[in-house]
VMD Tcl script that draws the C-alpha trace (Angstrom):
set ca {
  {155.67 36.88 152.01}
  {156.47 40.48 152.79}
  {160.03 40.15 150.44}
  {157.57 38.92 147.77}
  {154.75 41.76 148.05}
  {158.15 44.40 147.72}
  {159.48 42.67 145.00}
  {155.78 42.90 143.35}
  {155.38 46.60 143.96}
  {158.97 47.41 143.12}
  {158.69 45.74 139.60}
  {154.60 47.24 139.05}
  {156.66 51.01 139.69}
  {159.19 50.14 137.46}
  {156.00 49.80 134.78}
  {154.21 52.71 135.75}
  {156.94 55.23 134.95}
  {157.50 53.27 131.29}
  {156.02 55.71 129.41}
  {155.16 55.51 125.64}
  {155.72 58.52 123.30}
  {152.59 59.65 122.27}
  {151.77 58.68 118.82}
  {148.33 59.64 117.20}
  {148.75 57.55 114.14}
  {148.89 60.63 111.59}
  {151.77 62.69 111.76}
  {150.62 66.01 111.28}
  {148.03 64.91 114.01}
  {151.19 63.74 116.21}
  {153.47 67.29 115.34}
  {150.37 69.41 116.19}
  {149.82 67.96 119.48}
  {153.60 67.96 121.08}
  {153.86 72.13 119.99}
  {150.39 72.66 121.77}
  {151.39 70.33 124.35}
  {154.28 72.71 125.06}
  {152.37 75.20 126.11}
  {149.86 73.54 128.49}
  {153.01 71.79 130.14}
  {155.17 75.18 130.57}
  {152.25 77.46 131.71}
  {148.78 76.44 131.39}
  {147.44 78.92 133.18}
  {148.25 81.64 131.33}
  {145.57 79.71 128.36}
  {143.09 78.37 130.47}
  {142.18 80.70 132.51}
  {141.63 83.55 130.03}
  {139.98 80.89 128.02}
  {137.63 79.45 130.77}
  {136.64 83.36 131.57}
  {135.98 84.32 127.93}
  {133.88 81.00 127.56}
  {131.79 81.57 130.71}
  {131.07 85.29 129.71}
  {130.40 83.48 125.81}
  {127.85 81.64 127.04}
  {126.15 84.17 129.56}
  {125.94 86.14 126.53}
  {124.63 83.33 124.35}
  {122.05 81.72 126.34}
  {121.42 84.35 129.20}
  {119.93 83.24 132.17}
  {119.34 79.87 131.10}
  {123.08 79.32 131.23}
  {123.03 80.37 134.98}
  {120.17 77.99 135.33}
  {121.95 75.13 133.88}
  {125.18 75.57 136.09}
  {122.86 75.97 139.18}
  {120.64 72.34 138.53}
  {124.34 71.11 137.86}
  {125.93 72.31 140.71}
  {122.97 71.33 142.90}
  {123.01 67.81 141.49}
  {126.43 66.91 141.82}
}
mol new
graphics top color blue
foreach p $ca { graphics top sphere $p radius 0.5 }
foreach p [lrange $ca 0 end-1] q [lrange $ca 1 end] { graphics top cylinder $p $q radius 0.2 }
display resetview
């Protein structure tokens, strides 16, 4: 039984790092994606963060205080 369950979780590992490429059926769709991607994978922080910051003070700026109301129901609700 316990040779079986090994040989079971030995062979469902052996599927989970099978990895496709990633395909997104158009090819300028497909290109596009794997020179972002590059990015994000090397250093995403260096993008997201500045991003994330400029978007929070976007929408403070956009909306006001009903932006600050909307992240406090959300955080309060979750």
């Amino acid at each position: 039984m316990k040779q079986n369950t090994s040989n079971l979780l030995k062979r469902h590992l052996k599927e989970t790092m099978i990895v496709e490429p990633n395909d997104l059926g158009l090819p300028l769709l497909t290109t596009l994606y794997r020179k972002v991607n590059v990015f994000f994978k090397t250093a995403p922080f260096i993008f997201i963060v500045p991003l994330s910051i400029v978007g929070a003070v976007g929408l403070v700026y956009l909306f006001g205080i009903l932006a600050v109301r909307l992240v406090s129901l959300l955080q309060y609700g979750f």
